[in-house]
N, C-alpha and C positions, 0 to 999 in steps of 0.2 A: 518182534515176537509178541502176542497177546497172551501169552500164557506161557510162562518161566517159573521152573524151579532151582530156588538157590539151595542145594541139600548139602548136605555133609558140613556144615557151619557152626561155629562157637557161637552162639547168637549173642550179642551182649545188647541187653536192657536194663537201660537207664530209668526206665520207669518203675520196675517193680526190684532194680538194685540187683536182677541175676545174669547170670553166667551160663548157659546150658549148651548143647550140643541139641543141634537142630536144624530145621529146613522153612523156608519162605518160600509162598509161590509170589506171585507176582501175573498179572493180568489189568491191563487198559491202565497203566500206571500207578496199581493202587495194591496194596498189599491183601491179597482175598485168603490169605489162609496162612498161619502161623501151625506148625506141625514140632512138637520137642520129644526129644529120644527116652528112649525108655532104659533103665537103671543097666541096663546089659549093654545099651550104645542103640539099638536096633530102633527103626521107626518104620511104621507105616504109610508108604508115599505112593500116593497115586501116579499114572504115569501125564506124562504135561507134552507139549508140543518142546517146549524148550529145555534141558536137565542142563544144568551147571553143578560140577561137582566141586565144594570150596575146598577138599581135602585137610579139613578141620581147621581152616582159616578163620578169623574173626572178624564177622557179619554185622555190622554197626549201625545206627540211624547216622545219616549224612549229618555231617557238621554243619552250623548257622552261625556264621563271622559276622558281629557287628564291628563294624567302623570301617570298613574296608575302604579303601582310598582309590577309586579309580579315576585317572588324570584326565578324562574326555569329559567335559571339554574345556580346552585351555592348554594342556600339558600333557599333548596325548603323544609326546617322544617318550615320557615317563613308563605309562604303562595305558594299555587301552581296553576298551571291552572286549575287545578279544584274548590279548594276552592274561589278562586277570581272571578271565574264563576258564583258558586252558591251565593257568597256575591252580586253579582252583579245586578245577577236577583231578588233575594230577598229586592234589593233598588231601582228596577225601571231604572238602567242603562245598554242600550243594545248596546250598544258601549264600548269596554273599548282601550285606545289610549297608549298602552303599553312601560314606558322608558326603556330605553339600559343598566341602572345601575347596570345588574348583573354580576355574578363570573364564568365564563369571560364575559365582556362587549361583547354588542352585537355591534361588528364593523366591524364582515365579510359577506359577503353571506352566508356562511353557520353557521355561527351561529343564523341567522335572519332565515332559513329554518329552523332550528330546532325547534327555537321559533315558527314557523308559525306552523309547522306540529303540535307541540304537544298541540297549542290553539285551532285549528279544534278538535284535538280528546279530549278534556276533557273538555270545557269551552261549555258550555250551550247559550252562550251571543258573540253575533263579537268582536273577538281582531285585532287592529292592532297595528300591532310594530312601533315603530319610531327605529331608529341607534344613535349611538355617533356623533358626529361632529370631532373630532379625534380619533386617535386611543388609546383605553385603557382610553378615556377620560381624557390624562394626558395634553391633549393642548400640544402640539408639532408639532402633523403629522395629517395632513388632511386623513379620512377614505376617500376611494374609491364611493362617493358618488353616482354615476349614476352607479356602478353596485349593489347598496344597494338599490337604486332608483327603477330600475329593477326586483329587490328581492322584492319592495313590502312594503318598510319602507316608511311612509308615513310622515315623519319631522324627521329632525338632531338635537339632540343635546346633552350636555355634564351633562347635569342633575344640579346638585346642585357643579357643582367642573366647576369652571367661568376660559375661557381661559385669562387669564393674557396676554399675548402675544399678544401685539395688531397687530402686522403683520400677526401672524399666524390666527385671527381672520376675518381679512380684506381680505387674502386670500380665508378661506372658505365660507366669504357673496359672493365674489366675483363669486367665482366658484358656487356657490349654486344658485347665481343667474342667472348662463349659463344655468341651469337644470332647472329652474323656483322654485327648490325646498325648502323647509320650512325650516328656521331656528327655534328654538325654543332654548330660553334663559331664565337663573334665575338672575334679574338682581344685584350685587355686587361689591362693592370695594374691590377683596381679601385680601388685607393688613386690613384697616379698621375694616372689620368686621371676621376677624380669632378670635377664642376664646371666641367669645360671645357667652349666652345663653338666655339672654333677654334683653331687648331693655333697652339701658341706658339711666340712669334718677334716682330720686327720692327715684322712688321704687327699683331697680332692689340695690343702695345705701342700704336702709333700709335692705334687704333682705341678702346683702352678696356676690350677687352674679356678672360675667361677663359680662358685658355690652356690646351691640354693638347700633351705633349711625346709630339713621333712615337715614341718607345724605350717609350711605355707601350704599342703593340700591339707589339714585338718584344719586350717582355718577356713578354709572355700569351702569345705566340704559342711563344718559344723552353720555357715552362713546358709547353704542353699537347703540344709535340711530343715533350718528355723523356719526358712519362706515356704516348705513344702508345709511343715505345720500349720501353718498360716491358713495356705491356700489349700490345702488337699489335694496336688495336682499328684498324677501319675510319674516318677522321677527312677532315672537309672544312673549311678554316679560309671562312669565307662571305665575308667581306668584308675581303680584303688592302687599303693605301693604301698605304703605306710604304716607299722602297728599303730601308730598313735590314730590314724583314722578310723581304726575299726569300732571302739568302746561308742562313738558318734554313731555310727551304721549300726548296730546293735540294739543302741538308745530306740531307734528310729523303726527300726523294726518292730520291738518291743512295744512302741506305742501305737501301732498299728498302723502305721504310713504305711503307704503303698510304691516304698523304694527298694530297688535293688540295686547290685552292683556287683562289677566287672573287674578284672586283672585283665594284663598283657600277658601272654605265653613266654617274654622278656626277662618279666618282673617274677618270675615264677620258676625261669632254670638260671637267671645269669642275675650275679651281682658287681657291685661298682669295682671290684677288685679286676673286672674284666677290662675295663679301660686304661690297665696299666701300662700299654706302650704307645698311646694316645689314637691309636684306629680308631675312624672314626664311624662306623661301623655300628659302634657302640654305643653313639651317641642318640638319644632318646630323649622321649619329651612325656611324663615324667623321666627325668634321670636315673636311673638305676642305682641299687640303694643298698644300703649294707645287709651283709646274709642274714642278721635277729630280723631283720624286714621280710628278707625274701621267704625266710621260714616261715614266719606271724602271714603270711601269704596263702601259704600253702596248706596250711592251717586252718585258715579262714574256706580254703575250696571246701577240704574235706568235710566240716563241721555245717557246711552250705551258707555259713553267712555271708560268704563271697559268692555270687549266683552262678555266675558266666565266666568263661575264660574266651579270650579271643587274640587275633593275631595283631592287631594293629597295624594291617598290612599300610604301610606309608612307602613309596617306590619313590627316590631321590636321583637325581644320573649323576655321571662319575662328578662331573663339575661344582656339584652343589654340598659333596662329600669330601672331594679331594685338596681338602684346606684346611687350616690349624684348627683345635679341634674344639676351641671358643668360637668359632667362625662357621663350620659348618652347619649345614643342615642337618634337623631332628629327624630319625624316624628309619624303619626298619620293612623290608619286607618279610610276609612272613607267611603268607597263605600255603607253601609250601614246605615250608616244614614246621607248619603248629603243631600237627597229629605226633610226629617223630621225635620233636622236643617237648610235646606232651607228656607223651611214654617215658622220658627220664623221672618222672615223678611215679611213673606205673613200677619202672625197674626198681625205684628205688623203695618202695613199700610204703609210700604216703599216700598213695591213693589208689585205689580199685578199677576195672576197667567201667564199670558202673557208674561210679560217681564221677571220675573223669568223663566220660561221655552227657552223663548230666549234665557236666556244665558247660559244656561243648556243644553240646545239640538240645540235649531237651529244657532246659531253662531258656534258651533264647528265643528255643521256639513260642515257649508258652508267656514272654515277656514281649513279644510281638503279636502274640494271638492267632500263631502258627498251626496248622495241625500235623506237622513234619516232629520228628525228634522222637521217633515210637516206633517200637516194631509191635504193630496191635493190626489187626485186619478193618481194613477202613482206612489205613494213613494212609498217604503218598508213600510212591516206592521208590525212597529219594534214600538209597543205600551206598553204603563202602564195604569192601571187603580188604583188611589187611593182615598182615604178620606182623605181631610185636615184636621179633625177634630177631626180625630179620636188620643185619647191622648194615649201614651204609656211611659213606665217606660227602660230605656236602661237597658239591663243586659249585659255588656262585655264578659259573658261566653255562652251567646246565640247566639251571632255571630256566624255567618259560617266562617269567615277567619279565619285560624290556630291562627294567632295573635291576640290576645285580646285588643290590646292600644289604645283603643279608650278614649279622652277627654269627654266624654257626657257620660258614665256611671253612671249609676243609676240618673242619668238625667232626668225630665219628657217632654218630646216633643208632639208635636200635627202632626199625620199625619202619614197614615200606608200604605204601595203599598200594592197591593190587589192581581192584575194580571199582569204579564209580557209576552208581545209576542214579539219574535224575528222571524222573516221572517213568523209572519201570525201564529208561532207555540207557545202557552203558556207555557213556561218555567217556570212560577210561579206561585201558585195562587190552587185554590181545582182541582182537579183531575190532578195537573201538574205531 
């Protein structure tokens, strides 16, 4: 259809922080007219080829997932561009911001072409690639940045494997900053924190199990912000957990660097208390940390010194999970239920549907240099429609990702997306 109205709508905008009842058209993928109800409820709506009545459902800007994990190519029994497509539109996210962490890393042009080609042909939902920051991700050798730049990789970096090598790091801000382009980092101390699997302390004692100390992401963190000082590069730390890292992010901001920085959707409803019967499920990279953490978290969304929140989609199959829980594989899927484990934080009155959406869609977008994450006339009509209230039970084999490991199984959550449009087209939702 070239011309759609979505009326009868909660609109919620993350841009200007409100909440209204109202109507979007929608025409050649692009949002041509924004319409808001007048104090009695009543609006003025022209008539359109296509009417969709939301029946005071709530009308979002599409989510922007950075880090998202898709296993092609290498480990595409994992999950593939297809299935991380339909996962994606099925959770309201029409963005997905794809890491380089596959078999083989994505640190040439032409492996960043292949990734590209084969996201257009299977993926229902926009992928963009990011690249390594060195090659093979092993921190040694700087990748060819401005012809990966060229190619279409929209941030650098090395994933969850931290360049040690503080020269060779200072290098790539440096150079990254010649290019204007995005670094993106996980902050840690690799010595520190090698061989951990949950946050040491008390519990992780009682339990048996490896411990790593919260001060090893405030030591990588306070190290890579010294080199952005340095250098001036453009820097996003991905995955904050920690109060002690924030007063460093704060510093840094305050002096005008030009960094930002991320949560998991993990580290934001679930604490280390959850790994008490050793599922490993639970097991994450950072590890999951005590509740003063997960609160000083939540915290940090609200007050926006934490920019983004995203899902850390990481897809593991049963084999690489179903082993002791020092042994197992990190990492969690999550594209499908960020938005609904979001909303625990909406139910719970820590955050607004506004600033939640913020940092869901329009901070990533405009930390990528997006024009998504708006309901303004002129954006892409890359939208969701959901119910926060609507309560649901997780089933991890109803998932669309190949990968099953999701922490919130059999779960009960509040909040179901409804419909998803990317460029204007409903990818999800009845007649998709």
């Amino acid at each position: 259809m070239t011309d759609t109205l979505l009326t009868n709508a909660r609109l919620i905008d993350p841009e200007n922080g409100t909440t209204n009842l109202g109507a979007i058209r929608i025409a050649d993928g692009m949002i041509v007219e924004v319409l808001q109800g007048q104090d009695d409820g009543s609006m003025e709506v022209l008539p359109a080829e296509g009417l969709v009545d939301l029946g005071g459902k709530c009308l979002a800007p599409g989510i922007v997932d950075i880090g998202v994990k898709i296993c092609e190519p290498g480990e595409r029994h994992k999950e593939s561009f297809r299935t991380a497509g339909l996962a994606a539109a099925a959770g309201g996210v029409t963005t997905m911001v794809s890491r380089p962490d596959t078999i083989p890393t994505i640190d040439s042009p032409e492996t960043l072409e292949f990734v590209s080609r084969r996201a257009n042909e299977a993926a229902p939902v926009h992928v963009l690639p990011m690249a390594s920051l060195t090659k093979n991700r092993a921190g040694r050798e700087m990748v060819e940045i401005g012809f990966l730049k060229d190619a279409g990789a929209v941030a650098f970096t090395d994933c969850d494997h931290v360049i040690s090598d503080t020269k060779v790091l200072s290098r790539c801000l440096t150079y990254a900053r010649s290019l204007n382009a995005l670094v993106i980092a996980h902050p840690q101390e690799p010595i520190l924190s090698a061989g951990g699997s949950v946050t040491s302390g008390k519990f992780a004692s009682l339990r048996g199990l490896p411990g790593v100390a919260p001060m090893a992401e405030r030591i990588g963190l306070e190290r890579d912000l010294a080199l952005v000082e340095m250098t001036r590069a453009r820097y996003h730390a991905d995955n904050l957990s920690t109060a002690a890292s924030l007063p460093a992010l704060q510093r840094a901001k305050s002096a005008g660097l030009d960094v930002t920085a991320g949560v998991n959707i993990h580290h934001l409803t679930l604490n280390e208390y959850d790994v008490g019967d050793y599922r490993t499920f639970f097991k994450l990279k950072p590890p999951l940390r005590c509740e003063d953490d997960r609160l000083a978290m939540v915290e940090a969304v609200a007050s926006g010194l934490i920019d983004i929140i995203s899902s850390m989609h990481t897809p593991q199959d049963e084999e690489s999970k179903r082993l002791p829980f020092h042994e197992a594989a990190s990492g969690a899927v999550g594209l499908e239920t960020l938005l609904p484990a979001a909303l625990r934080l909406y139910h719970a009155d820590a955050l607004d549907l506004p600033t939640l959406f913020r940092a869901l869609s329009l901070n990533p977008s405009k930390r990528l240099g997006l024009p998504t994450g708006r309901l303004t006339v002129g954006a892409p009509a890359d939208l969701i429609v959901f119910d926060p209230d609507q309560p649901i039970v997780v089933d991890r084999f109803k998932l669309r990702s190949k990968s099953k490991n999701t922490p919130f199984d059999e779960q009960r959550l509040q909040g179901r997306v409804l419909r998803t449009f990317v460029s204007g087209e409903q990818v999800y939702g009845p007649d998709a």
